[in-house]
N, C-alpha and C positions, 0 to 999 in steps of 0.2 A: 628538745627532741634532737636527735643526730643521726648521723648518716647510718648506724648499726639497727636503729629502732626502723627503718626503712626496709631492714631486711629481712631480722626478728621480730616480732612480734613481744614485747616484753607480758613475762608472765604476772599473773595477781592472785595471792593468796587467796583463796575459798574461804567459805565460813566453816567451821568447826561443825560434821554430821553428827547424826549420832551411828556410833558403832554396828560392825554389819552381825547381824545375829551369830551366833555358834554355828554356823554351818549344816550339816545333814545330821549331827545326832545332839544338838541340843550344845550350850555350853558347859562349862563349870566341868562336871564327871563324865559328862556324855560324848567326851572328847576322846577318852582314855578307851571306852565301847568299841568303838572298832580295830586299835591293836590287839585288844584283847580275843576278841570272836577274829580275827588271821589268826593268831597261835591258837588257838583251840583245833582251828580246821587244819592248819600246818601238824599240829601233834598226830591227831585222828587220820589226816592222810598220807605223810612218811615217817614218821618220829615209832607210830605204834608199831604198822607192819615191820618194820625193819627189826625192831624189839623181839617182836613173834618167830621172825626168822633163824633168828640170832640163837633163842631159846633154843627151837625145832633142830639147829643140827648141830649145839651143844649136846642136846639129850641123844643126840645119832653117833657122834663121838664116843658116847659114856658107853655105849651100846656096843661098839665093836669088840670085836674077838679077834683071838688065830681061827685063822681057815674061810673068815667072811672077805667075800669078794667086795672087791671097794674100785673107787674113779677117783683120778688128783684132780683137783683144779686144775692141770694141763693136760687133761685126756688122757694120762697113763692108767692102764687099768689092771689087775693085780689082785693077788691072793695075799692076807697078811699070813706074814708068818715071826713076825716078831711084835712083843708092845712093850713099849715104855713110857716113859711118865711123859714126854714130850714128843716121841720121834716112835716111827712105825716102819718095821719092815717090810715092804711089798715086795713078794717074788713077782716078776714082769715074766719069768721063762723060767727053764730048769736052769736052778743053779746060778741066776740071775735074781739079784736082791737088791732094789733100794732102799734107802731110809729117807724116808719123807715126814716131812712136821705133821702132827696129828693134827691140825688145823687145815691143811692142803689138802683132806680126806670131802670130797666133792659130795658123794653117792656111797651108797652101800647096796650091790647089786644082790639078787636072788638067788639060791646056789645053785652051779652050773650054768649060769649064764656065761662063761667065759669057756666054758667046754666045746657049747652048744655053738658058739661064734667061730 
């Protein structure tokens, strides 16, 4: 004994337990059970709607015309009066036209809704 064993307490090996069970779902497979049920509830609560959204104003894109009243992504709002395969032309005023990505197309308002405002 020395003067360090005065201070610490030397440690002693345990005997050998036996293993602590597979925790809350079981060992072996029932381990993999609960990453699995997070992604399923992960998919069903952002992964789907976001899908469903995506669809909804793909098919509102497909759907525009000349003459339908529309909203950008930056609250500019506008009459189309040009389409093209990527870029749309919103008159903002008379004689005033931007060209905005068909994807920047926010809303598609009801006609006369920009008369009436």
């Amino acid at each position: 004994m020395d003067l360090l064993d005065l201070i610490v307490s030397p440690a002693w090996a345990q005997a050998a337990g036996q293993p602590a069970p597979g925790g809350l779902f079981g060992g072996g497979l029932g381990g993999l059970l609960f990453p699995v049920i997070l992604i399923a509830i992960m998919y069903f609560l952002m992964i789907r709607p976001q899908m469903k959204r995506q669809k909804e104003h793909r098919a509102m894109l497909d759907k525009i015309a000349i003459g339908d009243e529309v909203i950008t992504n930056g609250g500019i709002a506008g009459v189309v009066r040009e389409m093209g395969e990527h870029f749309i032309g919103v008159e903002v005023a008379d004689n005033v036209r931007l060209r905005v990505q068909k994807g920047a197309i926010a809303n598609v308002l009801p006609k006369g809704t920009l008369k009436s405002a």
